[in-house]
ChimeraX commands (.cxc) that place a marker at each C-alpha (Angstrom):
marker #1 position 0.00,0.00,0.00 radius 0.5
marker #1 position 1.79,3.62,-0.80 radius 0.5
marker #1 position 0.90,6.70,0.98 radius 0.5
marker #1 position 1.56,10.06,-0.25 radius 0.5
marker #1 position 2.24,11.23,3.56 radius 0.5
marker #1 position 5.59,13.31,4.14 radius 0.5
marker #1 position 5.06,12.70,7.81 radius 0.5
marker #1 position 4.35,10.14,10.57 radius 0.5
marker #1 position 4.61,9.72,14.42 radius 0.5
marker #1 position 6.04,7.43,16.41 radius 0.5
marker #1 position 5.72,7.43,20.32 radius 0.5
marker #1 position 7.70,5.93,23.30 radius 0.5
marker #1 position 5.60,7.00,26.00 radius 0.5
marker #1 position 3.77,4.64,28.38 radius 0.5
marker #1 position 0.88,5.07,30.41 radius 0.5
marker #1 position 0.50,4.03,33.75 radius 0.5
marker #1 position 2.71,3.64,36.83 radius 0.5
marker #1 position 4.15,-0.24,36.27 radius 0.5
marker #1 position 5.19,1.07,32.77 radius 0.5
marker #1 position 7.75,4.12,34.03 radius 0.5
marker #1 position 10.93,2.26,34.55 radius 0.5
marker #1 position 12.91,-0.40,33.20 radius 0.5
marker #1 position 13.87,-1.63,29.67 radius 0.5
marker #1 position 10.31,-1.12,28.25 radius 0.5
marker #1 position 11.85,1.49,25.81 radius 0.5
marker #1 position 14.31,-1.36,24.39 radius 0.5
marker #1 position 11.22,-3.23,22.99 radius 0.5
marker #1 position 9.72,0.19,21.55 radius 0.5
marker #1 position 13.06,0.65,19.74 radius 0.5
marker #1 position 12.66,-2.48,18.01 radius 0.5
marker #1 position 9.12,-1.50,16.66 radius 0.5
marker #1 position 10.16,1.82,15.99 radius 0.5
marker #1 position 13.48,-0.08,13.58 radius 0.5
marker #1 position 10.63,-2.18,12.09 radius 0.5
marker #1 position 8.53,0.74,11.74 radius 0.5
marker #1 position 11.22,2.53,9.80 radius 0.5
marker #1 position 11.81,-0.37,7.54 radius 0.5
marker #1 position 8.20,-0.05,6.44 radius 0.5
marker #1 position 8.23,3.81,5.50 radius 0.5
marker #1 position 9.98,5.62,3.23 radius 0.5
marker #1 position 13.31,7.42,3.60 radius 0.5
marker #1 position 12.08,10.54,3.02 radius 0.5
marker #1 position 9.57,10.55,5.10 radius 0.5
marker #1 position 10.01,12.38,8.25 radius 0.5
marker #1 position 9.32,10.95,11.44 radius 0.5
marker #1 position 8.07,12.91,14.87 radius 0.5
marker #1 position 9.51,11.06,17.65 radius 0.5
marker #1 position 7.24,11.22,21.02 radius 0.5
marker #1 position 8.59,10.33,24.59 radius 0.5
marker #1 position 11.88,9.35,24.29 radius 0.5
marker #1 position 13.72,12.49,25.82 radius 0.5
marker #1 position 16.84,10.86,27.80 radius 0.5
marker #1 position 20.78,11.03,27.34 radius 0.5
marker #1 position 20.78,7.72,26.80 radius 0.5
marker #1 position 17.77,6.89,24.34 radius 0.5
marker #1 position 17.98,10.00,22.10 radius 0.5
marker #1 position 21.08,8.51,20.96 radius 0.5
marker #1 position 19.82,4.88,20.19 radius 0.5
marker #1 position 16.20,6.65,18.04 radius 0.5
marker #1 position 18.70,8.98,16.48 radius 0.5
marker #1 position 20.79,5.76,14.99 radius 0.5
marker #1 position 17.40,3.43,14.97 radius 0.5
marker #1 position 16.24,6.00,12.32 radius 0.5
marker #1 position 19.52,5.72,10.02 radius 0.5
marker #1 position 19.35,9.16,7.97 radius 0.5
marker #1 position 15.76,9.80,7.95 radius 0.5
marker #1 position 14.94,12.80,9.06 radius 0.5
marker #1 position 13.38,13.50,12.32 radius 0.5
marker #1 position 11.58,15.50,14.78 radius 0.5
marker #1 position 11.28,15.83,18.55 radius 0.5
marker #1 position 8.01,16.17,20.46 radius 0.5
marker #1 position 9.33,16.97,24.01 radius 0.5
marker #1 position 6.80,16.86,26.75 radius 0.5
marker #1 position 9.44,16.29,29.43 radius 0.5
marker #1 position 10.96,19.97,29.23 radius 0.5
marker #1 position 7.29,21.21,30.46 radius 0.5
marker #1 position 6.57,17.89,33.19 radius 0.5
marker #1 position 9.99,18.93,34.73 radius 0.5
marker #1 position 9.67,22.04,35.04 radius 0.5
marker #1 position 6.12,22.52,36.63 radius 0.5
marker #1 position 7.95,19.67,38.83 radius 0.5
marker #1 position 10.92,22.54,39.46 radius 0.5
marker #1 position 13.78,20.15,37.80 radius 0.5
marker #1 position 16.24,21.16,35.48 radius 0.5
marker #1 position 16.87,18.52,32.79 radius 0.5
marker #1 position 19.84,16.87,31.55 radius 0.5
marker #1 position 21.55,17.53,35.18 radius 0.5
marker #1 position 23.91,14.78,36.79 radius 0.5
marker #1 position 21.91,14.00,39.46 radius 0.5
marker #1 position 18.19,14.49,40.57 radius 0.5
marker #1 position 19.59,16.55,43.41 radius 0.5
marker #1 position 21.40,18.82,41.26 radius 0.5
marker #1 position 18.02,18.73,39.22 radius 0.5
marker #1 position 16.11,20.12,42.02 radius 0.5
marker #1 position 18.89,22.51,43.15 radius 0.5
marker #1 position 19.75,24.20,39.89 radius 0.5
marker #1 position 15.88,24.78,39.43 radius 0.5
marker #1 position 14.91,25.92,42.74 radius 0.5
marker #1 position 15.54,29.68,42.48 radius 0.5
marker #1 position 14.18,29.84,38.49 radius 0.5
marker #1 position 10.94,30.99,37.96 radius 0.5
marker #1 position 9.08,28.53,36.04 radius 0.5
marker #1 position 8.33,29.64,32.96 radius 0.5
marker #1 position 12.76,30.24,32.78 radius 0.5
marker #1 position 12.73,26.77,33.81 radius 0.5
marker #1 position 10.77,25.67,31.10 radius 0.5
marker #1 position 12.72,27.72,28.24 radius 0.5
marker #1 position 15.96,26.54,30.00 radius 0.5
marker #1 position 15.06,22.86,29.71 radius 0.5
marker #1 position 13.69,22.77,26.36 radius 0.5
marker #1 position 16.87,25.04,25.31 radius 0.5
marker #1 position 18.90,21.96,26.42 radius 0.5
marker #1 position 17.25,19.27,25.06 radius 0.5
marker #1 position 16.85,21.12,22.07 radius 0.5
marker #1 position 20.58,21.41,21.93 radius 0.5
marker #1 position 21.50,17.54,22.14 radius 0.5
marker #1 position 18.95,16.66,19.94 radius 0.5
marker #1 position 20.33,18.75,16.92 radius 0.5
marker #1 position 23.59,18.25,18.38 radius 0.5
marker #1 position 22.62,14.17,17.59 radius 0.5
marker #1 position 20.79,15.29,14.60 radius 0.5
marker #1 position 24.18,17.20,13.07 radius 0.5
marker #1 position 26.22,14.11,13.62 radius 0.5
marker #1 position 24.64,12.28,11.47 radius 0.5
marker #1 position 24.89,13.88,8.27 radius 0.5
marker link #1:1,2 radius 0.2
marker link #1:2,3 radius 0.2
marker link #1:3,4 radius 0.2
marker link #1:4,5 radius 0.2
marker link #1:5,6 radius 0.2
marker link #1:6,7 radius 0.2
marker link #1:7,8 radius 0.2
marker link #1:8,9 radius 0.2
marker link #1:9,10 radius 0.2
marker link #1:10,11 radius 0.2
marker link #1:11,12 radius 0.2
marker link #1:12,13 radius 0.2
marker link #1:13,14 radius 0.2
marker link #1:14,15 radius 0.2
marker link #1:15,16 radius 0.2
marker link #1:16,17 radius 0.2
marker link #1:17,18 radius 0.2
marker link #1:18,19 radius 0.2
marker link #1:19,20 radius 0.2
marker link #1:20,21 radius 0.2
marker link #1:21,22 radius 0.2
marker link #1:22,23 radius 0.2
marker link #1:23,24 radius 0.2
marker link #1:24,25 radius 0.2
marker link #1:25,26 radius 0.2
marker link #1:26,27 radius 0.2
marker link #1:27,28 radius 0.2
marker link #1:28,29 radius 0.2
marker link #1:29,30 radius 0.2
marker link #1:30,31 radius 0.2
marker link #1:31,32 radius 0.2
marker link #1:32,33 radius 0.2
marker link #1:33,34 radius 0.2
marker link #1:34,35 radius 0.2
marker link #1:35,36 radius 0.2
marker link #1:36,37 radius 0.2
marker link #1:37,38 radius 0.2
marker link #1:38,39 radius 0.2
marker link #1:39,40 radius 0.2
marker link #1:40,41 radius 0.2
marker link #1:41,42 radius 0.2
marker link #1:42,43 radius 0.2
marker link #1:43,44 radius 0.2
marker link #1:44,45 radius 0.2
marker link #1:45,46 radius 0.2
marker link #1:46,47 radius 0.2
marker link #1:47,48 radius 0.2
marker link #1:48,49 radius 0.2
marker link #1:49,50 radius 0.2
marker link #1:50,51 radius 0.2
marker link #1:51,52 radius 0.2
marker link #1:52,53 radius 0.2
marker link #1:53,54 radius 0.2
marker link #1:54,55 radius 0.2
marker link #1:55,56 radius 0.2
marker link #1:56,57 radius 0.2
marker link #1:57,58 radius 0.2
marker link #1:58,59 radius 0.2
marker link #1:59,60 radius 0.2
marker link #1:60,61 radius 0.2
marker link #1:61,62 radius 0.2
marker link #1:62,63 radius 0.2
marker link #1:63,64 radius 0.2
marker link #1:64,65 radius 0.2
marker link #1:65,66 radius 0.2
marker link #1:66,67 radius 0.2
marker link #1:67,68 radius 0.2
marker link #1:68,69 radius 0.2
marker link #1:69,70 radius 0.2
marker link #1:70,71 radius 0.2
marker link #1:71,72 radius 0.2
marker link #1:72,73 radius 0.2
marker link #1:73,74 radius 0.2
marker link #1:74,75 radius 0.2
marker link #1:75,76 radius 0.2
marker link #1:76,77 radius 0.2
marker link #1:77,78 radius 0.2
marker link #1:78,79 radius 0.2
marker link #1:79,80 radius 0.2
marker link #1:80,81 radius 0.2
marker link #1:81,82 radius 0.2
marker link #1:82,83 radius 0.2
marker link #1:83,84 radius 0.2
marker link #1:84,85 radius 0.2
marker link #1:85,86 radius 0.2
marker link #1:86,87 radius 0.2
marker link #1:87,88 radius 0.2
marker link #1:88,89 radius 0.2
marker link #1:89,90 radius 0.2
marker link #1:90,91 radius 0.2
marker link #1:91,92 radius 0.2
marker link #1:92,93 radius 0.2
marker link #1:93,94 radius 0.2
marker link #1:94,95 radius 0.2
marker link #1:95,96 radius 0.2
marker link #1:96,97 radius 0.2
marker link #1:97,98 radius 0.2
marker link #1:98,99 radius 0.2
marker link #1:99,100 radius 0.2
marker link #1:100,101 radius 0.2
marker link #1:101,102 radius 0.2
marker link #1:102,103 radius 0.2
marker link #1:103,104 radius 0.2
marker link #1:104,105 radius 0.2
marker link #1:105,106 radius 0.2
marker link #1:106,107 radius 0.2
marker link #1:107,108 radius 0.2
marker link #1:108,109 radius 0.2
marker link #1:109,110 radius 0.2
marker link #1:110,111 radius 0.2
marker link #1:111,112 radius 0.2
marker link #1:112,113 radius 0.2
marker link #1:113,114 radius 0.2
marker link #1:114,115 radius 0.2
marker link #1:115,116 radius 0.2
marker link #1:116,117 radius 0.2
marker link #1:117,118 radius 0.2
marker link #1:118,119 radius 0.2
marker link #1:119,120 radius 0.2
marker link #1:120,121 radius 0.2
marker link #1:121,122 radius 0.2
marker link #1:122,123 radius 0.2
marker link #1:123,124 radius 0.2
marker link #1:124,125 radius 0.2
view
């Protein structure tokens, strides 16, 4: 079957409390490889809920040199939360974002994210 779409989604977020934590994501890379396989290259993919240093990394390869997109929803959940992403330790988290107003927090943690991702992004051209 061929599509005409120049865009498609694919998400890594679960739902529900026994979901958070683990190696759940592992088996969501493998569908999101498969799901790759079945699309064309030039088709660009939004990736949703899979904002870490250590899965960007593994979607960003999964994906080969199609192009992609970020949906971050962790930049805003951290924030309202008063954490500071992509710090070295969830006490540094709370302690660098203590004394920023939120909505700084917010721009501050999408800012970084931001910056990895086409950091990621970059390196693979």
């Amino acid at each position: 079957m061929k599509s005409g779409a120049g865009c498609a989604a694919f998400s890594f977020q679960t739902v529900g409390r026994q979901n958070k934590g683990g190696s759940a994501w592992k088996g969501y890379l493998a569908g999101f490889r498969y799901f790759c396989s079945l699309i064309p290259p030039s088709v660009l993919v939004a990736v949703v809920g899979a904002v870490s240093l250590r899965r960007l990394p593994a979607v960003a390869a999964a994906a080969g040199k199609r192009p992609l997109t970020l949906v971050d929803t962790v930049s805003f959940v951290s924030a309202r939360r008063g954490l500071l992403v992509f710090s070295s330790r969830a006490r540094d988290a709370r302690k660098e974002g203590r004394d920023m107003p939120l909505d700084r927090l917010f721009f501050e943690n999408v800012r970084r994210i931001a910056g990895f991702w086409e950091g990621l992004l970059d390196s693979k051209k």
